[in-house]
C-alpha positions as semicolon CSV with decimal commas, in nm:
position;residue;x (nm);y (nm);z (nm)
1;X;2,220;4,668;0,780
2;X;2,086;4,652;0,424
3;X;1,941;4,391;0,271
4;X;2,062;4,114;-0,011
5;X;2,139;4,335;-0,348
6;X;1,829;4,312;-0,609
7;X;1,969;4,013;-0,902
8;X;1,727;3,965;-1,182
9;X;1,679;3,609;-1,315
10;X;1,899;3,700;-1,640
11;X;2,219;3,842;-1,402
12;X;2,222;3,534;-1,224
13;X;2,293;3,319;-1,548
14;X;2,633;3,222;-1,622
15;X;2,742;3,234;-1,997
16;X;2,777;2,868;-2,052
17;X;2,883;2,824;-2,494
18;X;2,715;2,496;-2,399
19;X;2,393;2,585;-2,256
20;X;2,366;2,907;-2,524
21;X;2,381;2,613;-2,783
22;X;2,090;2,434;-2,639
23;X;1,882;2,698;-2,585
24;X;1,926;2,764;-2,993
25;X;1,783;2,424;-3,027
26;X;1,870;2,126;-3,037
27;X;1,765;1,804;-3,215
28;X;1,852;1,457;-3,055
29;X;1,834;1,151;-3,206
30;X;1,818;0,793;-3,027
31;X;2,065;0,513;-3,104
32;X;1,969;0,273;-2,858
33;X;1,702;-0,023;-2,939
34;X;1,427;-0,068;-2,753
35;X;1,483;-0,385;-2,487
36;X;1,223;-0,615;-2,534
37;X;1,138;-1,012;-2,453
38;X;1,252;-1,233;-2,712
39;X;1,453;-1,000;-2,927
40;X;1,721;-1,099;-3,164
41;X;2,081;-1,111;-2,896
42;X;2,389;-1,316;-2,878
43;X;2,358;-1,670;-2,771
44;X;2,668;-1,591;-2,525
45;X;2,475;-1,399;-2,308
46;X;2,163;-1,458;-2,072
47;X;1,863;-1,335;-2,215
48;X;1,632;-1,007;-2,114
49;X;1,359;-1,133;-1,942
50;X;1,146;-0,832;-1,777
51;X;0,852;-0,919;-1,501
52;X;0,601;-0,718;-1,212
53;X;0,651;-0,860;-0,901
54;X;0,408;-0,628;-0,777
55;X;0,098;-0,514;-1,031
56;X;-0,154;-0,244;-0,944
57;X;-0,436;-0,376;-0,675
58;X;-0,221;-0,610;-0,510
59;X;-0,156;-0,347;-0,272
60;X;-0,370;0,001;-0,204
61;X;-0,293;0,234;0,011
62;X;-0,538;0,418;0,232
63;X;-0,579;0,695;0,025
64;X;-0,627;0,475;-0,285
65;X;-0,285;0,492;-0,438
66;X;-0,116;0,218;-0,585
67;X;0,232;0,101;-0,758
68;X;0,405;-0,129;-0,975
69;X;0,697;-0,224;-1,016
70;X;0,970;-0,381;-1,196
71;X;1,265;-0,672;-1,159
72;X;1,493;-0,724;-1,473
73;X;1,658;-1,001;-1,579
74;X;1,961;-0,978;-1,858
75;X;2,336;-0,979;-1,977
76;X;2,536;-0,660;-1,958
77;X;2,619;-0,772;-2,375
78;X;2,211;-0,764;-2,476
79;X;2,002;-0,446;-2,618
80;X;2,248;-0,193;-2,717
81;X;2,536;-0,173;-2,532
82;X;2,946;-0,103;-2,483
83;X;3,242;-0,332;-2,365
84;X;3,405;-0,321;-2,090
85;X;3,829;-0,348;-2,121
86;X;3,703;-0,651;-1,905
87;X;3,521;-0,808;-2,131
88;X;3,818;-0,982;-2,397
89;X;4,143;-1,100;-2,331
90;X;4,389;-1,231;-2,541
91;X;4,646;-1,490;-2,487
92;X;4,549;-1,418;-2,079
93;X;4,594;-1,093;-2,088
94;X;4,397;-0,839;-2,065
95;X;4,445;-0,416;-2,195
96;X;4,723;-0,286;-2,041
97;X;4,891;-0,664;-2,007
98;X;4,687;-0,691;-1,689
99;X;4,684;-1,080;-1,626
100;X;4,312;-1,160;-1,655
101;X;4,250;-1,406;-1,412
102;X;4,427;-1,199;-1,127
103;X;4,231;-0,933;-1,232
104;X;3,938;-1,102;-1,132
105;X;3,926;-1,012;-0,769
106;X;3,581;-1,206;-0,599
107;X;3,407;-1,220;-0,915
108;X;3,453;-0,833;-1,037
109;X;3,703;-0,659;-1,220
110;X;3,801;-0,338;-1,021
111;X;4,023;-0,181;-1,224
112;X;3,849;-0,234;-1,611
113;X;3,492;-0,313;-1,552
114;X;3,226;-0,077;-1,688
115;X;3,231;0,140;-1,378
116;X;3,531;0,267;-1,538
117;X;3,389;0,390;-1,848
118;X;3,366;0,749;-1,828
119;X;3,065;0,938;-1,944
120;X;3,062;1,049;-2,330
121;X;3,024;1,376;-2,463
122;X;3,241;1,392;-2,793
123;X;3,233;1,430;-3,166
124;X;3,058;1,152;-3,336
125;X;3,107;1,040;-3,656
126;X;2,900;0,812;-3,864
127;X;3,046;0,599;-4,145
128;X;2,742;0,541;-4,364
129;X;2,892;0,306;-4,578
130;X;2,622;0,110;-4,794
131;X;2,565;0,479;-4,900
132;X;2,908;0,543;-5,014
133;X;2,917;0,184;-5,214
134;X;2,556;0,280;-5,350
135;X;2,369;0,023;-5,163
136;X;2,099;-0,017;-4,913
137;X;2,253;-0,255;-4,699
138;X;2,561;-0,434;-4,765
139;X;2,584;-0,819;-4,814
140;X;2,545;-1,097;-4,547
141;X;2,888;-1,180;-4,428
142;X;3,110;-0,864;-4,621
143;X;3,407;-0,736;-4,448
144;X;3,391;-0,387;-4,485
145;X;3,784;-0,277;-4,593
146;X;3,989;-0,041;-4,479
147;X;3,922;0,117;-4,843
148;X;3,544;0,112;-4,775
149;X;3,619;0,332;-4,459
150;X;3,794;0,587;-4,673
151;X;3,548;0,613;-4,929
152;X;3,306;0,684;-4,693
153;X;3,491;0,927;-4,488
154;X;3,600;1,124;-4,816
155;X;3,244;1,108;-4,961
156;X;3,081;1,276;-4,662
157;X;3,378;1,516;-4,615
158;X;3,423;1,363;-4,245
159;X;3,763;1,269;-4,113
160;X;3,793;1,075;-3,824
161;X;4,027;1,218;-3,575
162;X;4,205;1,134;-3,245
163;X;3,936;1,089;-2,966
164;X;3,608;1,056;-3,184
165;X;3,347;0,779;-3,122
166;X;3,300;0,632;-3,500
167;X;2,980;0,418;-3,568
168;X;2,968;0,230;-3,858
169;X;2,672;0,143;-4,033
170;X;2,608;-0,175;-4,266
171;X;2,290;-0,150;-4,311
172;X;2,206;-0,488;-4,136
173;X;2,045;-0,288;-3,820
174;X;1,727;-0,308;-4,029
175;X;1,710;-0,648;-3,963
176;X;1,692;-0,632;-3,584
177;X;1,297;-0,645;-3,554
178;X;1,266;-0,944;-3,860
179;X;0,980;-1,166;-3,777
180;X;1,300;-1,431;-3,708
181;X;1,551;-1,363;-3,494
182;X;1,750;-1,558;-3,593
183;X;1,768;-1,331;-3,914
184;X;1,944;-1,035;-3,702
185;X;2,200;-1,325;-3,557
186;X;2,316;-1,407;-3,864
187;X;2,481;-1,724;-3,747
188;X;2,433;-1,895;-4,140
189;X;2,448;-1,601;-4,369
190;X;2,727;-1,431;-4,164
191;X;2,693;-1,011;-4,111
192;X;2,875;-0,702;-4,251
193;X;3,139;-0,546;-4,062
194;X;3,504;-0,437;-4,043
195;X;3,766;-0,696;-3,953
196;X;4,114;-0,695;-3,845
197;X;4,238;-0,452;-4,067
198;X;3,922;-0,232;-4,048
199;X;3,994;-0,247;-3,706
200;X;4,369;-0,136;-3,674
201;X;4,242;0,163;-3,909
202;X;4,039;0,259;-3,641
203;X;4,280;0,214;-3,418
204;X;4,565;0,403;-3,601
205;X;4,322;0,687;-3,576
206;X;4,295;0,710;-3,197
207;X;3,908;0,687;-3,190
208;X;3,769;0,696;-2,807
209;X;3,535;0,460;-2,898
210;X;3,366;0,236;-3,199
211;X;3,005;0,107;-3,237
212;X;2,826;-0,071;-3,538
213;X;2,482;-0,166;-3,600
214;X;2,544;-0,542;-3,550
215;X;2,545;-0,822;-3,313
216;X;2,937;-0,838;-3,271
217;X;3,068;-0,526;-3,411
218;X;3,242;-0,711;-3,638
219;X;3,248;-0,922;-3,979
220;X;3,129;-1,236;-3,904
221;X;3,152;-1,524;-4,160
222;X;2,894;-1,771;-4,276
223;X;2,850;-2,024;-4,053
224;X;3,144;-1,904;-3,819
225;X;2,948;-1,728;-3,568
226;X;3,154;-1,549;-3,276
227;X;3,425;-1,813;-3,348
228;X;3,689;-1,587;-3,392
229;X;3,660;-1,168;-3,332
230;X;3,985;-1,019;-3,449
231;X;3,846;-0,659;-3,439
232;X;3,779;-0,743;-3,026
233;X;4,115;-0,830;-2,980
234;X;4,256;-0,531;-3,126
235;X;4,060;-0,276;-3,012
236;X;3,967;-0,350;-2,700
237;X;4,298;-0,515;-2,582
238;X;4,563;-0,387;-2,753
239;X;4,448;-0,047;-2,867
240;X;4,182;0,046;-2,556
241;X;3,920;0,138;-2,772
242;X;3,578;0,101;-2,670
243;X;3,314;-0,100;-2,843
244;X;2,931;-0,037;-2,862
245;X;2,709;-0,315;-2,979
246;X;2,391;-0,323;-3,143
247;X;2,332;0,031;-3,227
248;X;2,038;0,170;-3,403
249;X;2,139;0,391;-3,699
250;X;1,891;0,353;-3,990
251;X;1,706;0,728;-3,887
252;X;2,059;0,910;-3,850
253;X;2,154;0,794;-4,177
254;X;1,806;0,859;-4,370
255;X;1,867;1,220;-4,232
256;X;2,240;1,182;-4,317
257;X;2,307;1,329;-4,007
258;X;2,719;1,213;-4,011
259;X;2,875;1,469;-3,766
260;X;2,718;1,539;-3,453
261;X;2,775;1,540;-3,055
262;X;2,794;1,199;-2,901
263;X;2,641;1,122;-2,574
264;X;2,644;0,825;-2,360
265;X;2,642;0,710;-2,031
266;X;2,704;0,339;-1,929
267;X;2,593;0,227;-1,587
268;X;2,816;0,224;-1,323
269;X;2,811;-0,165;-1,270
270;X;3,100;-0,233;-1,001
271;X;3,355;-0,447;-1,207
272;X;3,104;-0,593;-1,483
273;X;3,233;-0,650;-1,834
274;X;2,997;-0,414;-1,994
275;X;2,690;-0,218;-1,969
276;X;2,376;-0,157;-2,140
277;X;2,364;0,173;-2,265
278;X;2,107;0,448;-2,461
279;X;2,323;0,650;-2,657
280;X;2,236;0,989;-2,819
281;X;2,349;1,234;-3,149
282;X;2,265;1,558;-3,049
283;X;2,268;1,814;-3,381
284;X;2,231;2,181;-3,352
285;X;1,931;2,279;-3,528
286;X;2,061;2,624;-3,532
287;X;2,392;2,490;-3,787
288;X;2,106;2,294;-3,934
289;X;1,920;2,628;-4,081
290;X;2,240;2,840;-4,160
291;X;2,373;2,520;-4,325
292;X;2,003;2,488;-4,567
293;X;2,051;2,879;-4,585
């Protein structure tokens, strides 16, 4: 008998397009906030409380060794994160007409929590749109308009297409680590963001999935709070759109980075409404040097 053929390390490599584009270089670029005690979140949800149960030196080992460790407290809506189809209904019903409360089955939702949420891995596109009005930021409480989303898109020369994740950016993430809180909230100054109409543009264009740099997504009046949140309604119930919440994207627009690969991967949380979530633009550097070239 003869032995096992002789493969070196390279013939054993299978051409991936993928993997070739990562080993040109990549550069990745974090859109998730930092979870921390006490920062700004929505009053709807129970608040991120972190703690060790166990510190270094309550318990050594033999040999020396030690651990730590963790318990977390906190909503599935705090830090950044997306919604669930479970999370809204409208007039009792759910996406799909689903009747919400039979949906509920012993306190989970098995057929649209956020264990349904498949991993992302698809064109991103951010709407930079303070930039396109020639602003920093815009105001407290503007509704960005359906216009304002087509400036932008025409300005940066990137149309949003069927299956895309679109973030839009107002400007007001800036805000999130203001010595008040309260600031970020926005409850009496109201915060940027698309409304109804913004929302069934979105919609028209078959995104995958939305995210803004605010609280709630969407345009929230002074002194209306969460009262009403038209854009909810239509994306995630009638359209089936997902929605990511509190997104940081103040260092992908100073790079005006506004087309890259979208990554994201909620937890799978058995029939919970949403998920906290760390989601990622991934740019070629590669593109990025024949495009300065």
């Amino acid at each position: 008998m003869t032995g096992p053929a002789s493969i070196t390390p390279t013939q054993t490599r299978t051409p991936d397009p993928l993997l070739a584009a990562v080993t040109r270089g990549v550069r990745v670029l974090d859109l998730g906030r930092r979870l921390y005690i006490g920062m700004p979140q929505s009053p709807n949800h129970p608040a991120y409380w972190h703690t060790l149960p166990r510190r270094h030196g309550d318990r050594t080992r033999a040999d020396g060794g030690s651990a730590a460790n963790d318990m977390l407290v906190m909503g599935t809506h705090v830090g950044t994160h997306i919604d669930a189809f479970a999370h809204v209904s409208h007039n009792g019903k759910l996406f799909g007409g689903a009747d919400a409360q039979e949906a509920n089955q012993n306190g989970v939702y098995p057929d649209h929590g956020a264990h349904t949420i498949a991993p992302m891995v698809r064109r991103g596109v951010l709407l930079d749109v303070p930039a396109a009005l020639g602003a920093e930021v815009c105001e407290p409480g503007y509704e960005i308009t359906v216009a304002d989303l087509e400036a932008t898109e025409q300005r940066q020369g990137t149309p949003v297409g069927s299956g895309d994740v679109v973030l839009v950016r107002s400007g007001w993430g800036r805000q999130f680590d203001a010595p008040d809180r309260d600031t970020y909230i926005g409850h009496d100054s109201g915060v940027p963001g698309i409304g109804e109409a913004g929302a069934q543009w979105l919609a028209a264009r078959q995104v995958h999935a939305a995210g803004a740099d605010t609280i709630a997504f969407e345009h929230l009046a002074p002194g209306a709070g969460h009262a009403s949140l038209p854009a909810h309604r239509v994306l995630l119930v009638e359209a089936g759109i997902y929605i990511i919440e509190t997104l940081d994207l103040e260092e992908i627009a100073a790079q005006q980075v506004h087309e890259f690969t979208f990554v994201l991967s909620p937890l799978p949380l058995f029939g919970a409404t949403g998920s906290p979530v760390r989601p990622l633009a991934v740019v070629g550097t590669a593109q990025e040097d024949e495009d300065r070239g």
